[in-house]
C-alpha positions as CSV (number, residue, x, y, z in Angstrom):
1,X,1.2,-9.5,-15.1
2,X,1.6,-8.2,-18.6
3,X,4.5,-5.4,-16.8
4,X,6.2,-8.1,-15.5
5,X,6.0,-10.8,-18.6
6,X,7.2,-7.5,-21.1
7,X,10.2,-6.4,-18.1
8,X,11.5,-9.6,-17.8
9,X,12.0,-9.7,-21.4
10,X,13.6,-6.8,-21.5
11,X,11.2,-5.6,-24.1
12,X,12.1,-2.2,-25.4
13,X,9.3,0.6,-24.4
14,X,7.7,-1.6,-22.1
15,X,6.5,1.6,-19.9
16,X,5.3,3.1,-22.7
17,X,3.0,0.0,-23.7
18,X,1.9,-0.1,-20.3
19,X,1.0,3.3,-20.2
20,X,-0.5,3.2,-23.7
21,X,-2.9,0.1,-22.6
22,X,-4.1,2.1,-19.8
23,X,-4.6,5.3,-21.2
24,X,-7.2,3.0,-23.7
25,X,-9.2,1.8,-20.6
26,X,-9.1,4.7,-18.7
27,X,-10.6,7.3,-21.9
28,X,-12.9,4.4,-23.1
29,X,-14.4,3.7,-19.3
30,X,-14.5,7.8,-19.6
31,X,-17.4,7.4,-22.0
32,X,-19.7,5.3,-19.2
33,X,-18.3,6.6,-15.9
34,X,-18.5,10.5,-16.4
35,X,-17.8,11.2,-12.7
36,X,-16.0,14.0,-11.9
37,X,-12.0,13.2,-10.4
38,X,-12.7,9.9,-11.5
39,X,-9.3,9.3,-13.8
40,X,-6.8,9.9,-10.7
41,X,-8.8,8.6,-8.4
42,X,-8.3,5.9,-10.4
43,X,-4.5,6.5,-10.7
44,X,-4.2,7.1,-6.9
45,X,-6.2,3.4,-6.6
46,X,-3.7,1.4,-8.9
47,X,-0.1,3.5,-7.5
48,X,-1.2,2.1,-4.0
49,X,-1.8,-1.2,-5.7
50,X,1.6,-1.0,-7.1
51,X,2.9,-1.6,-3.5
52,X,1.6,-5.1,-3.4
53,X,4.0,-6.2,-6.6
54,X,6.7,-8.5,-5.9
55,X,8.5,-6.6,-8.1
56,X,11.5,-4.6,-6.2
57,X,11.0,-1.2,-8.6
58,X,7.7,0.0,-6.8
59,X,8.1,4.2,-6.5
60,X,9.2,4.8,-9.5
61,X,5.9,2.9,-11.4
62,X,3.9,4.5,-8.3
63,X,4.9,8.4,-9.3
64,X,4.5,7.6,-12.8
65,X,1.1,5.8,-12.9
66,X,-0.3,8.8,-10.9
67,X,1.3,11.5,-12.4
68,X,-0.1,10.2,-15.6
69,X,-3.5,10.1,-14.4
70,X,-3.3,13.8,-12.9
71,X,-2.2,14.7,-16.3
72,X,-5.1,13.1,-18.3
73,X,-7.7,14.5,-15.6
74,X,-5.7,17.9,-15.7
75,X,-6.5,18.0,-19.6
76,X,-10.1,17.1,-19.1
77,X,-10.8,19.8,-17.0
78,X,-9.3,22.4,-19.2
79,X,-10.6,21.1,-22.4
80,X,-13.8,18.7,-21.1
81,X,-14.6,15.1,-22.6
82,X,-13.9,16.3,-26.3
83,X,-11.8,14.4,-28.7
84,X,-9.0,17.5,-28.4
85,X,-9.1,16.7,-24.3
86,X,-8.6,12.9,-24.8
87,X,-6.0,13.1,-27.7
88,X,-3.6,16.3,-25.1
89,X,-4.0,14.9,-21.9
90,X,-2.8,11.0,-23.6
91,X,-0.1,13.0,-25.0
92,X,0.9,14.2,-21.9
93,X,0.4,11.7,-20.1
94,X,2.7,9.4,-22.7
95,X,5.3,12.5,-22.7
96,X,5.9,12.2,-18.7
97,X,7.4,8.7,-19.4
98,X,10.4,10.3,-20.8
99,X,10.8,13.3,-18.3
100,X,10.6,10.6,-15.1
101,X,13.8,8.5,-17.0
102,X,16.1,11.7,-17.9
103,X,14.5,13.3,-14.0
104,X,15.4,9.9,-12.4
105,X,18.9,9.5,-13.9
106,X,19.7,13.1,-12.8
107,X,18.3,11.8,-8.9
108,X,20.5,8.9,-8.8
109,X,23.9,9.8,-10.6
110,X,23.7,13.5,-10.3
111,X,24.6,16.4,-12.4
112,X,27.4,14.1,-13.5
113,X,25.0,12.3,-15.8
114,X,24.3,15.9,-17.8
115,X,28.2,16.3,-18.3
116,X,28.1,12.6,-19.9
117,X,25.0,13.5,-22.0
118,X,26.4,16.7,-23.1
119,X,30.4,15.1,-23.8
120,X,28.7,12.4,-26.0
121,X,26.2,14.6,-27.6
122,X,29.4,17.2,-28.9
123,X,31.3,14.4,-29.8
124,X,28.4,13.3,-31.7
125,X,27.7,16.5,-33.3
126,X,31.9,17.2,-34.2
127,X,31.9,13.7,-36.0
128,X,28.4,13.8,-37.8
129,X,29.5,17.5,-38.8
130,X,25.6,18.2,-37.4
131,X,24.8,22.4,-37.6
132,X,22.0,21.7,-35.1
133,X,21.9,21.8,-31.4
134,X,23.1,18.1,-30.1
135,X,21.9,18.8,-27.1
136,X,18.4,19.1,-27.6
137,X,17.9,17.5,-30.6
138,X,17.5,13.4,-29.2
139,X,15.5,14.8,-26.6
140,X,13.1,16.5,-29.0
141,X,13.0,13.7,-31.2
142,X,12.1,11.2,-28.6
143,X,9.8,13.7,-27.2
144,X,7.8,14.0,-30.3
145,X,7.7,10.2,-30.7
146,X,6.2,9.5,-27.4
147,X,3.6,12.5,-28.2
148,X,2.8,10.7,-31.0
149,X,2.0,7.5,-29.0
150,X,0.1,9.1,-27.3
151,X,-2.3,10.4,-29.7
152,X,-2.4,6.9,-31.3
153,X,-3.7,5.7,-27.6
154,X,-6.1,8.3,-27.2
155,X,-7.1,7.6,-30.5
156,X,-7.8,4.1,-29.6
157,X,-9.5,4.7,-26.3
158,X,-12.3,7.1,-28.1
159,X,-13.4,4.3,-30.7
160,X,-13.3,1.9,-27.9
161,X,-15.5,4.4,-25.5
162,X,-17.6,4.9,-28.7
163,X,-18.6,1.6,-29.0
164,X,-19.0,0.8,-25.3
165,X,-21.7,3.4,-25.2
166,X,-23.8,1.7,-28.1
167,X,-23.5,-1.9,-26.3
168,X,-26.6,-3.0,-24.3
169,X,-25.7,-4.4,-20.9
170,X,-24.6,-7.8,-20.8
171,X,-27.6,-10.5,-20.3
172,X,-27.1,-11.4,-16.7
173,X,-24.2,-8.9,-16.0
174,X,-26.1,-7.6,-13.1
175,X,-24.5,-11.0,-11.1
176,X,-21.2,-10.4,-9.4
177,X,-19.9,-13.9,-10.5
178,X,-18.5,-16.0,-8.3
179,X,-16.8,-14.9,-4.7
180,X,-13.1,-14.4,-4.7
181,X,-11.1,-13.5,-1.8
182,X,-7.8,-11.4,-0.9
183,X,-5.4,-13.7,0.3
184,X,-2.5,-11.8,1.1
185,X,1.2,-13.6,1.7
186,X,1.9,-13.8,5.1
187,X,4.0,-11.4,6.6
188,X,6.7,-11.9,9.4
189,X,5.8,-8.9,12.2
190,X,7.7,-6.0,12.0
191,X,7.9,-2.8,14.6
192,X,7.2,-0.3,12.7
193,X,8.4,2.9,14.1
194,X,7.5,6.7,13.4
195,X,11.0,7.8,14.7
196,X,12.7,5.3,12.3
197,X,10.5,6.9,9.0
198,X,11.7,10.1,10.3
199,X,15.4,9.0,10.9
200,X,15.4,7.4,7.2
201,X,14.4,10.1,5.7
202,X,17.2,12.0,7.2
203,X,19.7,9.5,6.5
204,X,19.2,9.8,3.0
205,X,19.3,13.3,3.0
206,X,22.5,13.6,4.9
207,X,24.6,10.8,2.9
208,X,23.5,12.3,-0.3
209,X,24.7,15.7,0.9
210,X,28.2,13.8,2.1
211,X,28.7,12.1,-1.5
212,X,28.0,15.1,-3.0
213,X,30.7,17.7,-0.8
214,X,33.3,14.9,0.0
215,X,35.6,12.7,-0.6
216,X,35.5,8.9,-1.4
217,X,36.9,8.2,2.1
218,X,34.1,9.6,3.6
219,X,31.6,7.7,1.3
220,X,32.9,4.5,2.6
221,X,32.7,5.7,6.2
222,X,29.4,6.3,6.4
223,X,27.3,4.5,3.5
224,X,28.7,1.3,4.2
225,X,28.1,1.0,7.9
226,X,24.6,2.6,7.0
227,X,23.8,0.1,4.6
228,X,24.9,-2.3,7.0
229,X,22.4,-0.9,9.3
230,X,19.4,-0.8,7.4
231,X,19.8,-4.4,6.1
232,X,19.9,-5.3,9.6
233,X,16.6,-3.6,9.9
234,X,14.7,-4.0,6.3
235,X,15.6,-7.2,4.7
236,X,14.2,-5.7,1.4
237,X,17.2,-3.3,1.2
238,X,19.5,-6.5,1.0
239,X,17.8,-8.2,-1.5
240,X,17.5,-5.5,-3.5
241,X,21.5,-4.6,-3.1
242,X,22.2,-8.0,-3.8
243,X,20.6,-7.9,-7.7
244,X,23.6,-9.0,-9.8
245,X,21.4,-6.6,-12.6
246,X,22.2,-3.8,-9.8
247,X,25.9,-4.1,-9.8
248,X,26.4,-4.8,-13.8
249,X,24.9,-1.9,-14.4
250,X,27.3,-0.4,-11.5
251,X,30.3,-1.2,-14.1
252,X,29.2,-0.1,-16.7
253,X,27.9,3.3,-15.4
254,X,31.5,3.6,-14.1
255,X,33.0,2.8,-16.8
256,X,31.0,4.8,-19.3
257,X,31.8,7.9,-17.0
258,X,35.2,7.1,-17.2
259,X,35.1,7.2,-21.4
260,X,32.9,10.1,-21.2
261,X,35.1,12.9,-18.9
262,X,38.3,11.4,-20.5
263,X,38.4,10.2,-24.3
264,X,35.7,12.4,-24.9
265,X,36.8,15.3,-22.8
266,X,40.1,17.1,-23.2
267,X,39.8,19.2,-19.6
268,X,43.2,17.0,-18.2
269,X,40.9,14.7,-16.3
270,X,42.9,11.4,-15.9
271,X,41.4,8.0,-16.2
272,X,40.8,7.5,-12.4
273,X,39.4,10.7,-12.1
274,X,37.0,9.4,-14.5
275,X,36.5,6.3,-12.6
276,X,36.3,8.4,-9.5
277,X,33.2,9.9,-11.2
278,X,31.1,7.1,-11.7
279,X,31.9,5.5,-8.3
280,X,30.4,8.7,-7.2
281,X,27.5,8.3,-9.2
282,X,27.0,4.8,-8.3
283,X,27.3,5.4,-4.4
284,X,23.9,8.2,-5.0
285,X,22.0,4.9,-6.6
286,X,23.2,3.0,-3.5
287,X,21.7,5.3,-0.9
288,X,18.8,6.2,-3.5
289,X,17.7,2.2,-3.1
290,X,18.3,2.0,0.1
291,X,16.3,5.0,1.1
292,X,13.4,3.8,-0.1
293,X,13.5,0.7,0.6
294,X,13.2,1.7,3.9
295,X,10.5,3.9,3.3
296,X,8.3,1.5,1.7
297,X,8.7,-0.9,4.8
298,X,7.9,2.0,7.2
299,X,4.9,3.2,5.3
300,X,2.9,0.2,5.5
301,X,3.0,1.3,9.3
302,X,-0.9,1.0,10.3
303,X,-0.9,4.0,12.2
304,X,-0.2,5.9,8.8
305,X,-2.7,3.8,6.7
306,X,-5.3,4.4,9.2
307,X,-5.0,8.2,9.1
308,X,-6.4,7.5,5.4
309,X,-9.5,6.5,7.2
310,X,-9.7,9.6,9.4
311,X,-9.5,11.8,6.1
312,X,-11.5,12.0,2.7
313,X,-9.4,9.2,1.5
314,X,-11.3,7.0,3.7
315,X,-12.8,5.0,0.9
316,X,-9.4,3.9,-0.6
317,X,-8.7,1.1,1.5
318,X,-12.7,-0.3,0.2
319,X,-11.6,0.9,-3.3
320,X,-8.2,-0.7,-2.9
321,X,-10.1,-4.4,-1.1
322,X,-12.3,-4.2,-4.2
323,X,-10.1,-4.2,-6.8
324,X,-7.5,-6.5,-5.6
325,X,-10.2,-9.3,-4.9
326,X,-11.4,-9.1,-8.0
327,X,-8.7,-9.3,-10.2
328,X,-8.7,-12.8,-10.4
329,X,-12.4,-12.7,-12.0
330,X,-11.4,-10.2,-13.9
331,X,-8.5,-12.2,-15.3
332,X,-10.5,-15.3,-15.9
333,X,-12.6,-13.3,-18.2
334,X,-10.1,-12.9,-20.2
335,X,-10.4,-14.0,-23.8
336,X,-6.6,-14.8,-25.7
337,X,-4.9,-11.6,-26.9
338,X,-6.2,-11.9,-30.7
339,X,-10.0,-11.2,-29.1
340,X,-8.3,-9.0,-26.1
341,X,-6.7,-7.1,-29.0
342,X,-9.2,-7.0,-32.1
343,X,-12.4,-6.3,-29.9
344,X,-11.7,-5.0,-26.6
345,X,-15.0,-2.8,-26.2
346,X,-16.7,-6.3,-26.2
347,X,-14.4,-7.3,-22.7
348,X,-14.5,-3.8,-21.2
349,X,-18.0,-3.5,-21.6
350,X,-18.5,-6.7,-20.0
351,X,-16.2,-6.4,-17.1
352,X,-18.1,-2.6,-16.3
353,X,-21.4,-4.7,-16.1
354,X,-20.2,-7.2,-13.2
355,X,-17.8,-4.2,-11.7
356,X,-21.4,-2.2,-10.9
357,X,-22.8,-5.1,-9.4
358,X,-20.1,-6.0,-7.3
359,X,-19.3,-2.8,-6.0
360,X,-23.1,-2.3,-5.2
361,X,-22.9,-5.7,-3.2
362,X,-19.9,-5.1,-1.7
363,X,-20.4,-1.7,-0.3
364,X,-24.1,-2.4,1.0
365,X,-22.6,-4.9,3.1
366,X,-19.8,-3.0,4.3
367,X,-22.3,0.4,5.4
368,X,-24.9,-1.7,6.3
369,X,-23.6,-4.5,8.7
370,X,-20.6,-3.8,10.3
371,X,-20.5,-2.4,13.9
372,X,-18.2,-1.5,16.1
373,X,-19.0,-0.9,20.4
374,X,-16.6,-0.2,22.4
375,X,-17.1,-1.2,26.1
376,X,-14.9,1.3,28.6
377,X,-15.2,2.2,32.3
378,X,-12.0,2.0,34.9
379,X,-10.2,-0.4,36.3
380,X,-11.9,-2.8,38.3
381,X,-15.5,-1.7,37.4
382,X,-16.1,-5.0,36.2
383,X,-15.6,-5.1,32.3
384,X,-14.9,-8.6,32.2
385,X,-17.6,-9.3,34.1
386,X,-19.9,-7.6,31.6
387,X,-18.4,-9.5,28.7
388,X,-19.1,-12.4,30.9
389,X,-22.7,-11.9,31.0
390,X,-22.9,-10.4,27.6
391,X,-21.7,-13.5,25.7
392,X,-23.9,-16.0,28.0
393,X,-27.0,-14.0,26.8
394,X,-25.8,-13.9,23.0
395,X,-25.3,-17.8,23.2
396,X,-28.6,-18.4,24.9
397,X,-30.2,-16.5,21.5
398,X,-28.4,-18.5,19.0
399,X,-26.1,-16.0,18.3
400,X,-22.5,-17.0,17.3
401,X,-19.2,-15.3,19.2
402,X,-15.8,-15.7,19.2
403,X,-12.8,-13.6,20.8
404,X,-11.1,-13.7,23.7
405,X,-11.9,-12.5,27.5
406,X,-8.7,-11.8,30.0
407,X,-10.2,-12.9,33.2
408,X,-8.1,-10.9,36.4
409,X,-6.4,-13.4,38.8
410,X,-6.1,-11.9,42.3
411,X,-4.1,-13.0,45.4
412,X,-5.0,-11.2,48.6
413,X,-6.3,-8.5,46.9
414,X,-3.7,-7.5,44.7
415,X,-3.9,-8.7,40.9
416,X,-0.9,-10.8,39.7
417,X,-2.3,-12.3,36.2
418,X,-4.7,-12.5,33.5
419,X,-6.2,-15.8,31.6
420,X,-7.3,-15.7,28.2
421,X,-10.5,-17.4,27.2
422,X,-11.2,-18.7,24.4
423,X,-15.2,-17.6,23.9
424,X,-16.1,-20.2,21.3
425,X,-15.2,-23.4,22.9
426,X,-15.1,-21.6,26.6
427,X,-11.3,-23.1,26.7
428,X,-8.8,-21.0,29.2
429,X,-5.2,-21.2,29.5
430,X,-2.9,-18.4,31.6
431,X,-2.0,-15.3,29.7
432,X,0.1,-12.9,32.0
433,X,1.6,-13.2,35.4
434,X,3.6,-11.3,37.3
435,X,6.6,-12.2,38.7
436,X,9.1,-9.4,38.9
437,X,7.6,-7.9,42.1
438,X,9.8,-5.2,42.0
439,X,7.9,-3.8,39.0
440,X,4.2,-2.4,40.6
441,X,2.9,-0.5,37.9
442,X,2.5,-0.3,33.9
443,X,2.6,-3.8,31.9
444,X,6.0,-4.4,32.1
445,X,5.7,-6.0,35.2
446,X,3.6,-9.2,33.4
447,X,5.4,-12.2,31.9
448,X,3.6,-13.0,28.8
449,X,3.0,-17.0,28.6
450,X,3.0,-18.6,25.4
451,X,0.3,-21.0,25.8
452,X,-2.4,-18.3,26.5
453,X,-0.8,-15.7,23.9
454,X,-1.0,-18.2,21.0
455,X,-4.4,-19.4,22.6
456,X,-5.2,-15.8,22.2
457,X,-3.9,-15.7,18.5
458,X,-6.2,-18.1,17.5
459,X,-9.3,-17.0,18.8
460,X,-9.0,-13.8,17.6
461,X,-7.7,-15.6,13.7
462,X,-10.6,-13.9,11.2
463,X,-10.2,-17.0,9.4
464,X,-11.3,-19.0,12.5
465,X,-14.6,-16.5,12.8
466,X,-15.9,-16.8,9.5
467,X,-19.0,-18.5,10.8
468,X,-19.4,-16.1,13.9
469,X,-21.7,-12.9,14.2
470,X,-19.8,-11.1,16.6
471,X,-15.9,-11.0,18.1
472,X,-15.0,-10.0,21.5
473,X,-11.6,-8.3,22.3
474,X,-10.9,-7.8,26.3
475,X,-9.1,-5.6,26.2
476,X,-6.6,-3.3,23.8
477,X,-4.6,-0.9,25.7
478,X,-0.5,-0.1,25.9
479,X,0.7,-3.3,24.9
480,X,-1.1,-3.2,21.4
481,X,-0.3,0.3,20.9
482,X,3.1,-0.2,21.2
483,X,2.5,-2.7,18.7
484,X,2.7,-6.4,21.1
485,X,0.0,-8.5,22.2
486,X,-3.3,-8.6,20.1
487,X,-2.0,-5.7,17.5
488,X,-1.8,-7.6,14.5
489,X,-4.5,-9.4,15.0
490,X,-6.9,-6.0,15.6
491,X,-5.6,-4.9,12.2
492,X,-6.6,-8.1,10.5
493,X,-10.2,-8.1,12.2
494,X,-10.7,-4.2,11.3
495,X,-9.9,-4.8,7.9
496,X,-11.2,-8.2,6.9
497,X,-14.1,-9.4,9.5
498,X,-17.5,-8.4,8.1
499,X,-19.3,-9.3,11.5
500,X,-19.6,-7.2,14.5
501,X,-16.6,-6.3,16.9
502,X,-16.9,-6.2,20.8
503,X,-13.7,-4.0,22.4
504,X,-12.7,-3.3,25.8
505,X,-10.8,-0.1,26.1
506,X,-9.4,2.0,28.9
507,X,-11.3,5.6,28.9
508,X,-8.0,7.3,28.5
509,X,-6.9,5.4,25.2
510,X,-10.0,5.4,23.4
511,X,-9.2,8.3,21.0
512,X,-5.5,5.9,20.5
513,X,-7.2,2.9,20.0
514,X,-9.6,4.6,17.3
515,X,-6.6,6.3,15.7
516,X,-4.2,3.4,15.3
517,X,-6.8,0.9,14.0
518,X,-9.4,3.2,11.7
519,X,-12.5,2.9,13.8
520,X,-14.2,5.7,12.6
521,X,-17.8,5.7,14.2
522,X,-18.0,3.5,17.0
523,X,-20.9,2.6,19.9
524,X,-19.5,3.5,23.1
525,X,-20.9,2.3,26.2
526,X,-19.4,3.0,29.9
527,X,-19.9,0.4,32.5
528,X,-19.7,3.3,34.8
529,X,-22.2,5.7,33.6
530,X,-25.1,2.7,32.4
531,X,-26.4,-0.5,34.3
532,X,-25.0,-4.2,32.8
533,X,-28.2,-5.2,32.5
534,X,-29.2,-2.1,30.5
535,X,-26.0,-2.4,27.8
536,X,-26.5,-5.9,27.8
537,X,-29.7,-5.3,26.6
538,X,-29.5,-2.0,24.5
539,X,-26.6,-4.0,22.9
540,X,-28.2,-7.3,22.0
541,X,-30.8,-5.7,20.2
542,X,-28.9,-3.6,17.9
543,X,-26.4,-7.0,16.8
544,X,-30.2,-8.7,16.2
545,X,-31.5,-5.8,14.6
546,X,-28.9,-6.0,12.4
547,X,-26.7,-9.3,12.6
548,X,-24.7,-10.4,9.5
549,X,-25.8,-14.0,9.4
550,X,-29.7,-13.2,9.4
């Protein structure tokens, strides 16, 4: 919020405010939590979090806020928690502020943007009548300044830590406050694609190489159309093409090269060779934008995020849940800046006290209720059936489901449809049917009908089973991995339903299934191998055993 208030402003050194404020949190909160990796962890955490701002400059902040924290850590481990470790790694961390701007101009306008530095610079030097080296000299300077900052920060955090540690707990800080909730904006579906992450990728690599080697014909022949393309495909790219900040600062870019390699440059260059130049330049930030634009879209692909939970990141998504929902606690506990500002050991130390007993909350419900079984067995071993029976003997206990069941419908022996059912309230409506005969195999050959698909939608809505113990899914298979049917709907449950989840899979997509959507350590039972009355049993006891509503 603060970012955004100081950006829009246009407040000079905003970044390095930023960075200062969190280098004070992080080396204070260093004094309680001494665990070890815990400062980019922490950096990893936010950069991810970074990703949810509606803010259209997203990488850059991402590399920065993590490269910082790798920095601080980096000097901790070297020097340990000593006043000379906190004071280096906040200088460095500070001092990476200034080598992401010049490294980041040099990405987008080339080696171009050196030749400008260095013309100005000499002119500089020739008219000030300087004996020193122009070159180096502003960068030194700054560079010592932001050192400098970042001393002051570190400073800052120490006496902060200092104090923290001498606070008692806060009377009553072992509540978690009230209950807050993530409510994310609503997304339109996208098909996310690995092939199209891979293909941007090489796009930017190739038109890069062609603005670089070419001529401006060239640049036109292939940006545009690209550009063209991926707008079609990532609305964000538009938007962000369409800044009027974007193209003001494409003029005067241009037109700054154009003083630079001509007024200040006596190599013969004419004026539209200097024009020519920052065209160039500008085309680079094009496909730069565009690139990653695209790239953030793709990434948010949940095949990719689940691999996080595959790996020993698989606490970031809980990490990342966590601290989004509470922000909005945390930011009612705010006092007004004078307090924030003259006493913030007082507000850290408090917000530490109800961050403990939140996370302890949090995380014993998420280890200790949630299961998922998967029920599996080929076709026409009666599945449905099973769920069937399953969910009559959960009602008859008092036990609450929801989810759907796709009941087969058969005409002489050859299935041309599926229903959904609607669990709760035991309402169906037709789901699939097929009616291009000429298609035997795969599902292709189904029609999808919109009453039972958005019947469907519903039932599965995690919003809608708030009040339920358990959710049934019959069944996820091709259509789902390919991203159709219940897809988006399987992501939502994974990630925000606390109860227990029921899901029919096909033997051979199991290891898919628990791939695309994170389940990392399910129950699997086979209608094939065990008796219905046995998993019907074996399974009701372990939801009672350990059911999230009592």
């Amino acid at each position: 919020m603060l970012g955004s208030f100081l950006h829009n402003l246009r407040v000079p050194f905003s970044g390095n405010v930023l960075t200062a404020i969190g280098l004070v949190i992080l080396i204070s909160l260093s004094h309680l939590w001494r665990d070890k990796g815990l400062i980019w962890r922490a950096g990893l955490i936010c950069a991810v979090m970074k990703t949810m701002s509606p803010s259209a400059i997203i990488f850059g902040p991402m590399i920065a806020i993590l490269a910082e924290s790798l920095l601080l850590e980096s000097a901790l481990r070297i020097f340990g928690r000593t006043i000379p470790g906190f004071i280096i790694g906040s200088m460095l961390a500070m001092s990476w502020n200034l080598f992401q701007k010049v490294f980041n101009l040099i990405i987008f306008y080339g080696g171009n943007m050196v030749d400008i530095y260095k013309n100005i610079t000499s002119w500089a030097a020739k008219q000030l009548d300087l004996s020193i080296d122009a070159f180096w000299a502003p960068l030194v300077v700054l560079l010592v300044l932001y050192a400098l900052f970042g001393a002051a920060a570190a400073v800052a955090g120490i006496r902060t830590g200092r104090r923290m540690v001498r606070m008692p707990k806060e009377k009553g800080g072992r509540q978690s406050g009230p209950q807050v909730t993530n409510e994310s904006r609503p997304r339109k579906p996208f098909n996310y694609s690995i092939i199209w992450l891979i293909s941007d990728v090489i796009i930017v690599a190739v038109l890069l190489w062609i603005v670089g080697r070419t001529t401006w014909p060239y640049w036109l022949m292939t940006v545009i159309p690209t550009a063209i393309i991926l707008s079609w495909r990532y609305k964000r790219v538009m938007r962000q093409l369409l800044k009027p900040g974007f193209w003001t600062f494409f003029i005067l870019i241009t037109l700054l090269s154009a003083v630079a390699f001509t007024a200040l440059q006596h190599d013969g260059r004419t004026l539209a060779e200097g024009l020519l130049i920052g065209i160039q330049m500008n085309f680079r930030a094009v496909i730069i934008v565009m690139g990653f634009s695209a790239l953030g879209t793709e990434l948010y692909n949940p095949r990719i995020r689940n691999l996080f939970r595959q790996s020993r990141f698989r606490q970031l998504p809980l990490a990342i849940e966590l601290s989004t929902a509470s922000l909005p606690y945390m930011i009612s506990m705010m006092p007004d800046f004078k307090t924030a500002f003259s006493d913030p050991a007082v507000i850290l130390r408090s917000m530490v006290d109800r961050v403990e007993a939140r996370l302890q909350n949090e995380t014993s419900t998420k280890e200790t209720i949630r299961m998922v079984f998967i029920v599996t067995g080929e076709r026409g071993e009666g599945k449905t059936r099973f769920l069937e029976s399953l969910t009559a003997s959960l009602k008859n206990q008092g036990i609450e489901v929801g989810g759907i069941m796709a009941p087969r419908i058969m005409e002489e022996g050859v299935t041309t449809g599926y229903d959904i059912v609607d669990i709760g309230p035991g309402t169906r409506a037709p789901f699939l049917r097929h009616i291009n005969r000429q298609i035997r195999q795969g599902f292709e050959r189904f029609t999808i009908i919109g009453e039972g698909y958005q019947t469907g939608l519903n039932a599965l809505d995690p919003d809608r089973n708030i009040n339920t113990s358990i959710v049934v899914v019959d069944e996820i298979g091709p259509m789902e991995l390919k991203g159709q049917g219940w897809d988006s709907r399987m992501t939502e449950l994974v990630e925000k339903y606390k109860g227990h989840l029921i899901i029919v899979i096909r033997k051979s997509l199991i290891d898919e299934v628990k791939l695309r959507y994170g389940i990392g350590d399910p129950v699997v039972y086979d209608i094939g191998v065990l008796a219905i009355p046995a998993i019907i049993e074996r399974l009701t006891e372990r939801i009672k055993i350990r059911a999230p509503h009592g």
